[in-house]
C-alpha positions in Angstrom: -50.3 43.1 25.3 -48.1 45.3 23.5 -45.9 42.9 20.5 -44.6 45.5 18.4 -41.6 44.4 16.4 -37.8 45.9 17.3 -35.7 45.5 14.3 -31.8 44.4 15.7 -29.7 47.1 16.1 -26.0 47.4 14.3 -24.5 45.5 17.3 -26.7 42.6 17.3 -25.5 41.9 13.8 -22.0 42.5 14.5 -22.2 39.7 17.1 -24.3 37.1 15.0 -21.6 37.6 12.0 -18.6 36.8 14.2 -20.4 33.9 15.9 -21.2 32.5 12.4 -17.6 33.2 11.2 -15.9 31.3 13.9 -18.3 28.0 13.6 -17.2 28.0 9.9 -13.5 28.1 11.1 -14.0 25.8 13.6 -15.9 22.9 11.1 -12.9 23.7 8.5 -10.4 22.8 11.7 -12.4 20.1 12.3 -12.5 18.4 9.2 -9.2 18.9 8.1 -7.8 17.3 11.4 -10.1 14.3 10.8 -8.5 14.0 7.6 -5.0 13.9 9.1 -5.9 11.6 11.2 -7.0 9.8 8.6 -4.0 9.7 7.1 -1.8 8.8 10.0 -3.9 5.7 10.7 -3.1 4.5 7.1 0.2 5.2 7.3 0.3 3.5 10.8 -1.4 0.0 9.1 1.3 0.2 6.4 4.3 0.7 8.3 6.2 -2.4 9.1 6.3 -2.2 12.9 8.5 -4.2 14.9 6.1 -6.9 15.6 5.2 -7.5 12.3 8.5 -7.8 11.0 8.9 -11.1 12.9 5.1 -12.2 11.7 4.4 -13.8 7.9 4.5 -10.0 6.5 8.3 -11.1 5.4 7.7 -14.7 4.3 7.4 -15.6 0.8 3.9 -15.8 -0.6 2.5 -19.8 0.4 5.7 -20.5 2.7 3.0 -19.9 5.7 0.6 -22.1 4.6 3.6 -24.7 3.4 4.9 -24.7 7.0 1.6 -24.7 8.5 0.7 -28.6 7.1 4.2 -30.1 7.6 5.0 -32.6 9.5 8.1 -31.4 10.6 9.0 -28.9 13.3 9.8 -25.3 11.2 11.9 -22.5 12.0 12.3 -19.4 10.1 15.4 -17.3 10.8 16.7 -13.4 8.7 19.7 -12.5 8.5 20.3 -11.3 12.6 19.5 -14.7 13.7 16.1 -14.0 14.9 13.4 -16.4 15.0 10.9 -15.2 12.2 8.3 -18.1 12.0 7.7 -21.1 14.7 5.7 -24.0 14.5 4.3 -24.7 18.0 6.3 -28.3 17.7 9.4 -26.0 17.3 8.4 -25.0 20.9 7.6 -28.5 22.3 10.8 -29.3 21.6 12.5 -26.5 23.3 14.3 -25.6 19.5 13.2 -22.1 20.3 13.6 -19.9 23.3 13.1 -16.1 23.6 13.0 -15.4 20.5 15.8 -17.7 19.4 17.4 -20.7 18.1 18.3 -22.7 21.5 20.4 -25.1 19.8 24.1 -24.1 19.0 24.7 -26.7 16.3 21.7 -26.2 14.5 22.1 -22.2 14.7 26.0 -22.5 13.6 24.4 -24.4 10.4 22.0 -22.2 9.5 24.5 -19.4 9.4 26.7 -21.4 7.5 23.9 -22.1 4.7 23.1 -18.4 4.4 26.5 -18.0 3.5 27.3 -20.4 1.2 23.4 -21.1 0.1 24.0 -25.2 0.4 21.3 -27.3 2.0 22.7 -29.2 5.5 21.7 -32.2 7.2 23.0 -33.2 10.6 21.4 -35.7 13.3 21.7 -34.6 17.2 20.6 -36.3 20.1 18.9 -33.0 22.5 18.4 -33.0 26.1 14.4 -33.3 27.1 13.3 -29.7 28.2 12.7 -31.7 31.6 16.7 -32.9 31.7 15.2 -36.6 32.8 14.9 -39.5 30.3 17.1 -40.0 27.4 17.5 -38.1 25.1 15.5 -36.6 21.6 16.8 -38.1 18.5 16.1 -35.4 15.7 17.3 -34.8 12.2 17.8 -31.5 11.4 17.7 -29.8 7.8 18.6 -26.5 7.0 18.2 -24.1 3.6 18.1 -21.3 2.5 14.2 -19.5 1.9 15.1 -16.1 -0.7 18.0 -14.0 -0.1 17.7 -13.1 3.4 15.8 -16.2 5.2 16.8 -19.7 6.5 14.5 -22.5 6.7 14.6 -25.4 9.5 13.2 -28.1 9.5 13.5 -30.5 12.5 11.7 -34.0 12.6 11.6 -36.6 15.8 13.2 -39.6 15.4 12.8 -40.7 18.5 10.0 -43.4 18.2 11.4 -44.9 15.1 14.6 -45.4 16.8 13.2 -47.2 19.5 10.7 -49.5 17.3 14.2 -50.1 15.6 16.2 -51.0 18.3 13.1 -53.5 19.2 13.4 -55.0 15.9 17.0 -55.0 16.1 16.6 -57.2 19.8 13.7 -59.2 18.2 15.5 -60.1 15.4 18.7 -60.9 17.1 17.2 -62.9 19.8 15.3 -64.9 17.7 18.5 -65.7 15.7 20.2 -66.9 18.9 17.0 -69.2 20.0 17.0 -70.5 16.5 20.5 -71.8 16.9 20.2 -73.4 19.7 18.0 -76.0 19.2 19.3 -76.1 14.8 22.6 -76.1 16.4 21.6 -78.9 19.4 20.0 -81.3 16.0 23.1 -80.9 13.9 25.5 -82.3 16.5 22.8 -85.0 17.5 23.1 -86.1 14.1 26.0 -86.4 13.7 26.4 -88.4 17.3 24.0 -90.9 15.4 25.5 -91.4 12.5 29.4 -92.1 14.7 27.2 -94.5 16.7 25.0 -96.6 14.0 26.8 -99.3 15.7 25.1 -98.7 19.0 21.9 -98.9 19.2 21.1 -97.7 22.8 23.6 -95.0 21.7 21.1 -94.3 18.9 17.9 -94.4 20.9 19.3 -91.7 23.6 20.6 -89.6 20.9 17.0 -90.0 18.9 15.3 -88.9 21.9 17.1 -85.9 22.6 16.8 -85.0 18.6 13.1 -85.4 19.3 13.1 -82.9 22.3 15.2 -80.0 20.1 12.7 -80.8 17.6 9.9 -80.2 19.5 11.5 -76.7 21.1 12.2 -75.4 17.5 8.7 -76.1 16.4 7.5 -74.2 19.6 9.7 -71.5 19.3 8.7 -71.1 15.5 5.2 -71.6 16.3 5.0 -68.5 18.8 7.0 -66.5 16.8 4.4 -66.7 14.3 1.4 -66.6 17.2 3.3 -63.2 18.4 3.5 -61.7 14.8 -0.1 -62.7 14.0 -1.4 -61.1 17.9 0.9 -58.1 17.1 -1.1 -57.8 13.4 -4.6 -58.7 13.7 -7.5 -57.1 14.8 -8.9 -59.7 17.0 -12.1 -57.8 17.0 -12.6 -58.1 13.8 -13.6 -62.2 14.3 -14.9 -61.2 17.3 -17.6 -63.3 19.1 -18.7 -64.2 22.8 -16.3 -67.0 24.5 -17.5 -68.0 27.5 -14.9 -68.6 30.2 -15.3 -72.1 31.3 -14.4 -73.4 27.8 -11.1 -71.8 28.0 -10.3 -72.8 31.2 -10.8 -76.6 30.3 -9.0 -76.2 26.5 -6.0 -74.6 28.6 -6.6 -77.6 31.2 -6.3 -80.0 28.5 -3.1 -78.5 27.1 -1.1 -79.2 30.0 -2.7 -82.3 31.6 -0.3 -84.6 30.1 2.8 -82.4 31.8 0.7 -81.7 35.0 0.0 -85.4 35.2 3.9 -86.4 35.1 4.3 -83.8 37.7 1.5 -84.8 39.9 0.2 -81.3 39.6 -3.6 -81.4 40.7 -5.5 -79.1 38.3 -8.2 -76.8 40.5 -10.9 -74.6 39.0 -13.2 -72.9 40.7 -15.4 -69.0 40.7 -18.2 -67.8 39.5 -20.0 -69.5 36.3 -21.5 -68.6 33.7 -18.8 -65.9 32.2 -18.6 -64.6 28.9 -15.7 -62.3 27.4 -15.8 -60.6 24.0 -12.6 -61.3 21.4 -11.3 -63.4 19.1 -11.7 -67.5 20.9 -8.2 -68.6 19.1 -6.4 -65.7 20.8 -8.3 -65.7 23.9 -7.5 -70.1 24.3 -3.6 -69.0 23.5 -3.3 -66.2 26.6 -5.1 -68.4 28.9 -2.9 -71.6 28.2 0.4 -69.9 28.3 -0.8 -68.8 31.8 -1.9 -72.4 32.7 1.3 -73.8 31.2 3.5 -71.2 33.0 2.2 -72.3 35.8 2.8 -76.1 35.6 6.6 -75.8 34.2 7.7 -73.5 37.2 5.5 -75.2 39.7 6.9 -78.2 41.8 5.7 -81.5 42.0 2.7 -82.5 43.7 1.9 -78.7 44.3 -1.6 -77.4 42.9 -2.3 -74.6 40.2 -5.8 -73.2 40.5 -7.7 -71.1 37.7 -10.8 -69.1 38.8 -12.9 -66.6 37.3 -15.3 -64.3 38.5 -16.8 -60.5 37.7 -15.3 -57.6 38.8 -17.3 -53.9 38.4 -15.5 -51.4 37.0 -16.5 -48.0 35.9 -16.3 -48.5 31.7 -18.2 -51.5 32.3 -17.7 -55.1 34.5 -14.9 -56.8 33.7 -14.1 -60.6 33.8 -10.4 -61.6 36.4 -9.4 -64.8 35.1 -6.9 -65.6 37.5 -4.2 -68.8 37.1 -2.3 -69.0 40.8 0.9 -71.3 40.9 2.3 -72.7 44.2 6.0 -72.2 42.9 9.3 -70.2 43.5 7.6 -66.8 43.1 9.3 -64.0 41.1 11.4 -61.2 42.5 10.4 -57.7 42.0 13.0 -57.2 39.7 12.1 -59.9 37.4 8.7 -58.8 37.8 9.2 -55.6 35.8 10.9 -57.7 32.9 8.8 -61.0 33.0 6.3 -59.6 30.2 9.1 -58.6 28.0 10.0 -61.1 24.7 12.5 -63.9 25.4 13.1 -62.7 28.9 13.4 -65.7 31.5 13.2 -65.5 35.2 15.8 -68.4 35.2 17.1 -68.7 31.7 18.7 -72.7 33.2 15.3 -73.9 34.1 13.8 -72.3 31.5 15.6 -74.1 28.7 15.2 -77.7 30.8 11.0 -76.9 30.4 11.3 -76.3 27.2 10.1 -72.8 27.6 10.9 -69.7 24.7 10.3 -67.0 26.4 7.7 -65.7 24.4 4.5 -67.1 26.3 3.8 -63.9 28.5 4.5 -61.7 25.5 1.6 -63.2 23.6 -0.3 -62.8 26.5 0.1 -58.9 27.4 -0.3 -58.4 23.1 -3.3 -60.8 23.7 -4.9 -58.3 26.7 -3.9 -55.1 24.8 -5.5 -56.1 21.9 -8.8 -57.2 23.9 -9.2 -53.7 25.6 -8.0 -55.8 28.7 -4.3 -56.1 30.7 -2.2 -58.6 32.4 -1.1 -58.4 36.0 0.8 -60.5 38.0 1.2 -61.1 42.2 3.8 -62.9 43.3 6.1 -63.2 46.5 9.3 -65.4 46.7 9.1 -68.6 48.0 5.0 -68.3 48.1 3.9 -68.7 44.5 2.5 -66.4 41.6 -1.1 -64.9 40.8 -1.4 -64.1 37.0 -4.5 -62.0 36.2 -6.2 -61.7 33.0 -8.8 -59.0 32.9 -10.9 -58.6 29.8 -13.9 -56.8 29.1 -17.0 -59.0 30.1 -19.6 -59.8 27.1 -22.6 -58.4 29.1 -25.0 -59.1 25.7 -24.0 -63.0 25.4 -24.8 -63.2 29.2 -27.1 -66.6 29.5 -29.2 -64.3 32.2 -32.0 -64.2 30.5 -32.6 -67.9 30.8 -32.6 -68.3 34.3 -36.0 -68.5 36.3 -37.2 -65.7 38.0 -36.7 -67.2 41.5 -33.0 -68.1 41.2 -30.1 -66.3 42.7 -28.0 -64.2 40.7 -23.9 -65.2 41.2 -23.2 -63.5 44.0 -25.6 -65.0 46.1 -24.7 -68.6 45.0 -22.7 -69.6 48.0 -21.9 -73.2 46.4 -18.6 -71.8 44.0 -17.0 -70.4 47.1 -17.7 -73.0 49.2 -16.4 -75.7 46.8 -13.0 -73.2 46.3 -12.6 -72.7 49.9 -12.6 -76.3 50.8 -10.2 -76.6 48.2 -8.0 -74.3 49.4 -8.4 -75.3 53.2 -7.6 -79.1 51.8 -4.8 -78.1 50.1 -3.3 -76.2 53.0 -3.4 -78.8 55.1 -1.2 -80.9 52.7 1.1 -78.1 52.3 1.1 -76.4 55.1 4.1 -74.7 54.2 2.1 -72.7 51.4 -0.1 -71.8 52.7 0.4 -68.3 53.7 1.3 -68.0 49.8 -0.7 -66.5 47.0 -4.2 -68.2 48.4 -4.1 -66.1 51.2 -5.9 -63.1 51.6 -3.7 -61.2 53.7 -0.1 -61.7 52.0 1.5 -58.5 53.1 4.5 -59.2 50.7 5.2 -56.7 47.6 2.8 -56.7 45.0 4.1 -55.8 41.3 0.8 -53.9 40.5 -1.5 -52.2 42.8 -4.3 -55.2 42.2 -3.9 -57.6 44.9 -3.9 -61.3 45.2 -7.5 -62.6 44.1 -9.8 -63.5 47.0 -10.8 -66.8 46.5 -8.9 -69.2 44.4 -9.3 -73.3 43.5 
């Protein structure tokens, strides 16, 4: 096969010359647009956009991270008004809208400080962004941040006005139910000392010293019972109580004043119940319950207390229920009855010796506990108060019982012994009873828990 060698001709090289010559130009193109590119990028990342004017580029060095760990709500305004920096608590309180200051008196300030350079303070009352509730109690403080920046700083006042408007109530309550009975033993003093001459004069009077007496020593006794429930940590004393010993200290608190009143005490449920908390605090809720019930219950009437286990999702719980066969409680009063020195009927209240303060250490009690208050109740038919607490599953006595015997719920002889009692009672009162021991009450209940089941 012939492979002789052909040398390229003069136009061969022409061609290969020019081909090579435009590659070069094209690479030189090339790289010198890559470098102008370049360029232009850097210049793009250094040149204050629009966005970044509005970002932490313009704050002072540190102010960023300053703002960051306050407390406050922060604002950061220039010189046309426009919102520079925003905490997200600016935001939650609707202080900033589109970009702006929403609030005219706060905005009229912080032109005035970039002005004249002087630090303000005002406090406003705002509108919620929902325009229901009352209203947000802030204090606003403005100054200036350089030459060209205004700082706001905005902080919520609106819990610590209501804790002090609490305090202000608590305080001047107590100051009126101090005076009363101070007030009542001044006066009664004084009635002995004109009538020294008397002596039946002087025994009347004595004994009505002797009743003020006793209802300033109550009242000053759960003032301090409220401050220490309010203050404690119950759990820190903590220990398994079972149930049936509180229901027979509370018992033995009021059986002198159920006794007078022919009040028949009832107990009844399941046995064996153990809650977890502090015993002292735990004996004051459930008395206050049992001794509400006797004071506003009428003579030769029952109370029943009962207990039993309910299952609930976080764990069972323990309903220790105290049912009265008094004048019930509107729905009105039932919104209020758990608030401090609030009386359902302040007259009757005062002629029971009551302070108003008894189911206020009971719902601190519960809150404290992990556990809540509720109450039933239906005029003319009696109340159901309910005191739910987490059960002590641990300090259970289960583990004692033999093999062979029934757990609670299939113990038949509680519910039995309740039932008579409540079918017994019933047919003394017949009257009641349609009222809180019955099952199928359709009157208005002041919590969606109904009336208990079974009751003494």
């Amino acid at each position: 096969m012939d492979q002789s060698f052909h040398p390229p001709s003069l136009d061969d090289m022409d061609v290969n010359a020019a081909i090579a010559a435009a590659s070069a130009v094209g690479g030189v193109c090339t790289g010198a647009a890559a470098v102008l590119a370049f360029r232009w990028s850097e210049r793009e990342q250094t040149r204050p956009t629009r966005t970044s004017l509005h970002t932490d580029a313009v704050l002072p060095p540190g102010v960023d991270t300053v703002l960051s760990v306050l407390r406050s709500s922060a604002v950061v305004l220039d010189e046309g008004d426009t919102v520079v920096k925003a905490s997200s608590a600016a935001y939650a309180l609707g202080l900033v809208r589109g970009g702006r200051l929403a609030v005219d008196q706060m905005l009229q300030m912080a032109r005035e400080t970039r002005r004249d350079g002087e630090i303000r303070q005002v406090e406003l009352d705002l509108p919620r962004r929902s325009g229901r509730g009352e209203p947000l109690a802030v204090s606003a403080r403005v100054a200036p941040l350089g030459s060209r920046l205004v700082l706001l700083l905005v902080e919520d006042l609106t819990e610590a006005r209501r804790i002090e408007a609490v305090r202000r109530d608590f305080v001047a309550n107590v100051s009126h139910e101090l005076k009363t009975p101070v007030g009542a033993l001044s006066l009664l003093s004084e009635a002995v000392m004109d009538a020294a001459d008397d002596p039946e004069a002087v025994n009347r009077f004595a004994g009505r010293m002797q009743v003020e007496a006793t209802r300033l020593t109550s009242l000053v006794q759960e003032i301090i019972d409220l401050s220490r429930v309010q203050n404690d940590d119950p759990l820190e004393d903590a220990e398994a109580v079972a149930v049936d010993d509180l229901v027979a200290e509370a018992i033995d608190r009021c059986r002198h004043p159920a006794n007078t009143k022919q009040i028949t005490m009832a107990t009844g449920g399941a046995p064996d119940l153990y809650v977890w908390g502090h015993r002292g605090q735990l004996a004051a809720a459930l008395g206050n319950l049992v001794e509400n019930a006797v004071n506003y219950s009428p003579a030769r009437t029952r109370v029943g207390i009962a207990g039993r286990r309910v299952a609930a999702p976080g764990g069972d719980l323990i309903e220790i229920s105290v049912t009265d066969q008094g004048m019930g409680i509107s729905q009105a009063d039932r919104e209020r009855i758990f608030e401090r020195f609030y009386r359902v009927d302040p007259a009757r209240s005062r002629a029971t010796g009551g302070t108003g303060l008894g189911l206020s250490i009971v719902k601190h009690v519960a809150a404290s506990h992990g556990g809540e208050v509720t109450v039933w109740s239906a005029e003319g038919q009696g109340s159901t108060f309910t005191l739910r607490l987490p059960e002590a599953g641990s300090a259970r006595p289960s583990d004692h019982r033999d093999a062979d015997e029934p757990d609670d719920a299939d113990t038949p002889d509680d519910a039995d012994t309740t039932a008579d009692a409540v079918d017994s009672d019933a047919a003394e009162h017949p009257a009641q009873a349609a009222g809180p021991y019955a099952t199928t009450s359709t009157s208005t209940h002041a919590t969606p828990h109904p009336a208990p089941e079974v009751l003494p």
